[in-house]
Backbone as a ProteinNet text record, in pm:
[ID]
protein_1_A
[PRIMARY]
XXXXXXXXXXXXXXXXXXXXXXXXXXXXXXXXXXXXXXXXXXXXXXXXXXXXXXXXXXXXXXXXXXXXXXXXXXXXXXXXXXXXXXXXXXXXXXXXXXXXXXXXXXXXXXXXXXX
[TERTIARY]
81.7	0	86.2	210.4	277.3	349	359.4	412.4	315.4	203	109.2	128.2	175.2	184.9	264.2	279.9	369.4	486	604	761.9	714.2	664.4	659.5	615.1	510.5	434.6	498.5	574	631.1	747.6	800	940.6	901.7	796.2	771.4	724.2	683.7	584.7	765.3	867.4	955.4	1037.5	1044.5	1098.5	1056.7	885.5	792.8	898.1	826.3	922.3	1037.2	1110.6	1244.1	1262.2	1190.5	1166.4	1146	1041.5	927.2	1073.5	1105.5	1217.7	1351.3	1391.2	1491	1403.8	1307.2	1252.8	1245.4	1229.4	1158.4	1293.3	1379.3	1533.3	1588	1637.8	1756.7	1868.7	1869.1	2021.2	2073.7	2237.9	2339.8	2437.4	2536	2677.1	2762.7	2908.6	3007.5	3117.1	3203.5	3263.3	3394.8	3526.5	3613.1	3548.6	3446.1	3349.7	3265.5	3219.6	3123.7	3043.6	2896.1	2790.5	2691.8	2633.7	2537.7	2412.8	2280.9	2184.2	2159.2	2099	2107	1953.2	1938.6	1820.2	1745.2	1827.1	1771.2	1861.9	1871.3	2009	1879.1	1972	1993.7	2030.1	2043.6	2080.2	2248.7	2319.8	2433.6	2560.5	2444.8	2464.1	2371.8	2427.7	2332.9	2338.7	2208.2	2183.4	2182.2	2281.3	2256.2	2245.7	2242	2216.6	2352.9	2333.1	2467.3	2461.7	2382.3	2403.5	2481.9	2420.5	2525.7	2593.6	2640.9	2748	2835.9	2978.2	3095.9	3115.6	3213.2	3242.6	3301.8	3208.8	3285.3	3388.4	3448	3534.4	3614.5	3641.1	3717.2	3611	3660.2	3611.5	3480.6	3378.2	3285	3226.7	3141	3062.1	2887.8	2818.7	2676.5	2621.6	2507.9	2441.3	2260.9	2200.2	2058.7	2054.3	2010.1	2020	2186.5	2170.8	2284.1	2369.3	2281.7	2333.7	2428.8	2557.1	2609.3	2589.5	2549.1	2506.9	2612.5	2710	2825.9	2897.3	3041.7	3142.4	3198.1	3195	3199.2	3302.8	3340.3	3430.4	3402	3353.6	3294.3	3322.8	3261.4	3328.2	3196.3	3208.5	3084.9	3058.9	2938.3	2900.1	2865.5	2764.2	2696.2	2634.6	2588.8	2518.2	2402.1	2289.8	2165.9	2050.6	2082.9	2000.8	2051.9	2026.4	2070.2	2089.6	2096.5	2096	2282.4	2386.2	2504.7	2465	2516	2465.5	2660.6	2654	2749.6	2719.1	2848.2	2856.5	2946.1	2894.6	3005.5	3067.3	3225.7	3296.7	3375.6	3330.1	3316.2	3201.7	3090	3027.8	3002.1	3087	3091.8	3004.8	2897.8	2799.3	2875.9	2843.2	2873.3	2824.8	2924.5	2855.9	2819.5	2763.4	2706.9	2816.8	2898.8	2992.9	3120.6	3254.9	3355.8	3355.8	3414.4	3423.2	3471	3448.9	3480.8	3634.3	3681.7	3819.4	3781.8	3649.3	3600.2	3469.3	3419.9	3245.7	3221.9	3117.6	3030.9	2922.3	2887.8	2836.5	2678.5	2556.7	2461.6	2407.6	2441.2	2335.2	2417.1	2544.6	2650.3	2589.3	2610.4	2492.9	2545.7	2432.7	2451.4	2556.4	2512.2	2619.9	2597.1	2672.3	2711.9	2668.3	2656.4	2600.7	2664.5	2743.6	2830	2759	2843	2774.2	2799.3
-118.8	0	125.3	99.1	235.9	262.2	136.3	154.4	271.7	314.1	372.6	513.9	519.9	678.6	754.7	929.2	957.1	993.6	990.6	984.8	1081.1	1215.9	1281.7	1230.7	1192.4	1173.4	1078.1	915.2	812.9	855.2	947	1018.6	1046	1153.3	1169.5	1102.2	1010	857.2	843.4	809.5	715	832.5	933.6	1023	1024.9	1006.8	1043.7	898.5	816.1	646.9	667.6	728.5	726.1	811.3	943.4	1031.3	958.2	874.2	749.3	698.4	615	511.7	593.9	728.4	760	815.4	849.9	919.2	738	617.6	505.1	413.8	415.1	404.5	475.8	358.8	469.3	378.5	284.2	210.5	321	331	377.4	341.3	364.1	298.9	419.2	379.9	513.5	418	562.6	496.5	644.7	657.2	753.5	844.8	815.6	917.9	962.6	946.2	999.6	892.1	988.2	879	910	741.8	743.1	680.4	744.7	652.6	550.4	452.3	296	327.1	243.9	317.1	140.7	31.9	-110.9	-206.8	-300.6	-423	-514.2	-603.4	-682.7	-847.7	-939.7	-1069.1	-1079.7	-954.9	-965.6	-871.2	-748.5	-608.8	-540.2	-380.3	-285.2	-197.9	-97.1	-24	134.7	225.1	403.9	429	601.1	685.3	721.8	725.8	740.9	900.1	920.9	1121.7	1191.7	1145.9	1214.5	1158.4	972.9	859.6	901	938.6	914.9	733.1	710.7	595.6	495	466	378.4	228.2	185.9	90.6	38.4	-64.2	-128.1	-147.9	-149	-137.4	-73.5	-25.9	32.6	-42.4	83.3	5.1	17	-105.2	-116.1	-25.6	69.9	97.7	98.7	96.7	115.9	170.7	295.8	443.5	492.2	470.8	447.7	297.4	230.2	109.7	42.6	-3.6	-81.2	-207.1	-267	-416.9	-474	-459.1	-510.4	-431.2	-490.2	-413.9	-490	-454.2	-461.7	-477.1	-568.7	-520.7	-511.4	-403	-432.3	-314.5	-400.1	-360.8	-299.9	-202	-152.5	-234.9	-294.8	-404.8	-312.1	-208.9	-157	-74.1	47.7	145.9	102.3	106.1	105.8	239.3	298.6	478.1	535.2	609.2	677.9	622.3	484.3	408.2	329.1	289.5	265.2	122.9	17.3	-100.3	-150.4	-180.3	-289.1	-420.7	-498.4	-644.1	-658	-718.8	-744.8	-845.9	-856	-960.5	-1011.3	-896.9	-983	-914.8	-983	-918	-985.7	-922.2	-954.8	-872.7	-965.4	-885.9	-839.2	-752.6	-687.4	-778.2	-783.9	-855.3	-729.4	-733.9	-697.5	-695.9	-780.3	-826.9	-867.9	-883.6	-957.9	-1080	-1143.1	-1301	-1358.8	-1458.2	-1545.5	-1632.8	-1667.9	-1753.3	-1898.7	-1910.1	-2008.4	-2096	-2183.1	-2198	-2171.6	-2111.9	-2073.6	-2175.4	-2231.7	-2319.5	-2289.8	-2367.1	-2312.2	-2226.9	-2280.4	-2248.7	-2154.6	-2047	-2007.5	-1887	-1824.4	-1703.6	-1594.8	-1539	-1397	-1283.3	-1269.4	-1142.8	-1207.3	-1161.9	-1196.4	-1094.3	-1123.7	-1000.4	-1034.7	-926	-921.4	-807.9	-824.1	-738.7	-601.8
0	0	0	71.1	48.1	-57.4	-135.1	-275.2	-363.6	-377.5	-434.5	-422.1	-305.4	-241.5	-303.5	-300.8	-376.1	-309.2	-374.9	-272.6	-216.6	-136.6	-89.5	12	59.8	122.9	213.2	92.6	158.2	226.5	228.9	280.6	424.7	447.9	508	620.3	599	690.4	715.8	621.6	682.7	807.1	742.8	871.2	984.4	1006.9	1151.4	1227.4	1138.7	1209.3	1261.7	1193.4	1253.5	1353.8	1348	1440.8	1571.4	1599.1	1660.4	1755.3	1626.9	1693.5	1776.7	1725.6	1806.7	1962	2002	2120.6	2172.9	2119	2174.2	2281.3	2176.2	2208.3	2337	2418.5	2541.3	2539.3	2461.1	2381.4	2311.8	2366.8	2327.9	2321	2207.4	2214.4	2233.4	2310.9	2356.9	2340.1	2239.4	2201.6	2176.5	2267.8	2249	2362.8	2425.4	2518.6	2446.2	2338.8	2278	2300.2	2291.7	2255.8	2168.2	2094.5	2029.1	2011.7	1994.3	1991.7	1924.7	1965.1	1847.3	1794.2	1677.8	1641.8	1669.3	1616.8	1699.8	1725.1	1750.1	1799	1659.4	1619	1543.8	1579.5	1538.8	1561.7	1580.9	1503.6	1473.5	1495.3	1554.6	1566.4	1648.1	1576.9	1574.4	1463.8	1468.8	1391.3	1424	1374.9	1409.7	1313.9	1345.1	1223.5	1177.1	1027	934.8	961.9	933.3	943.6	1070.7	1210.1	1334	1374.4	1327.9	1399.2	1305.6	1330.7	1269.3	1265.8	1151.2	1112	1262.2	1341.4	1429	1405.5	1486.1	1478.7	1601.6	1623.9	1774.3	1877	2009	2121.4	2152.8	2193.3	2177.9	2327.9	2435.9	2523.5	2486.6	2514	2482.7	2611.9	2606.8	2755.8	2720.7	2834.1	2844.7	2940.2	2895.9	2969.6	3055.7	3129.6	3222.3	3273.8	3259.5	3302.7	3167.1	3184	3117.9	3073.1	2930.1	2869.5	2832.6	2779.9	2733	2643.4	2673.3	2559	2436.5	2345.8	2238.4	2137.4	2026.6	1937.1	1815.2	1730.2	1634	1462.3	1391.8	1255.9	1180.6	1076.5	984	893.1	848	805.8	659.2	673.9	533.9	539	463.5	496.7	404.1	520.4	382.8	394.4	333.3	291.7	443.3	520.7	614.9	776.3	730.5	858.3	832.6	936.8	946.7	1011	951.4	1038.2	1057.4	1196.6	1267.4	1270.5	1279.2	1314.1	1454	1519	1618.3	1585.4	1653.1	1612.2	1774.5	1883.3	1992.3	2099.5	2187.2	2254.6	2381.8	2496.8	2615.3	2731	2776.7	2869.3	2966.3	3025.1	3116	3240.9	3373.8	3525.9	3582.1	3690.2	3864.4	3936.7	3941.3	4079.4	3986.8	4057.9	4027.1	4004.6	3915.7	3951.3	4096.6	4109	4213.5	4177.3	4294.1	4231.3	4287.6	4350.4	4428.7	4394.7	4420.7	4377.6	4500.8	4486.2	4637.3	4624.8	4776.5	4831.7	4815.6	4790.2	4726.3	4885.5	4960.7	5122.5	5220.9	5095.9	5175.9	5255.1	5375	5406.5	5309.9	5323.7	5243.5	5284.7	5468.8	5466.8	5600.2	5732.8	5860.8	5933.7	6034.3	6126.5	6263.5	6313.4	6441.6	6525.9	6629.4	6726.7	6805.8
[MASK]
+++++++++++++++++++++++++++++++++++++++++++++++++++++++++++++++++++++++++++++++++++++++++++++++++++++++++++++++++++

């Protein structure tokens, strides 16, 4: 159906969307201290905007809002019309806590209480 429409019109519909999707988004990638909005994650990646992302590359950290998802190593896969799509080629979640050098016991207490 939107094939029918005239490019004007269809331009416009695709801008509101994208408009849509960047306010919907609080995925960001930072990367040099800069940051950028993702416009979606992918199976393989992600997806920003080609217009305000400079050409990223290397290291890169994933966030949702503030909180850290994982860091990243990743390469530019392809530009398709004003969108920059990535591949990652390594993606390591982010923990909560340090590792352990130990297995902890399933029934170990939580925290101790003295007096």
């Amino acid at each position: 159906m939107l094939e029918s429409l005239p490019p004007s019109i269809w331009n416009e519909i695709h801008a509101a969307q994208r408009k849509a999707d960047r306010r919907r988004s609080r995925l960001r990638v930072e990367a040099n201290g800069d940051s950028f909005r993702i416009l979606r994650m992918t199976s393989e990646g992600f997806v920003v905007e080609a217009e305000t992302t400079p050409r990223l590359r290397g290291l890169v950290d994933l966030y949702d809002g503030s909180r850290l998802l994982s860091q990243c190593l990743i390469m530019a896969a392809s530009q398709d019309g004003d969108e920059m799509i990535y591949d990652f080629k390594r993606n390591t979640s982010a923990a909560d806590g340090a590792p352990l050098d130990f297995e902890r016991p399933d029934d170990a207490p939580i925290a101790l209480l003295g007096r």
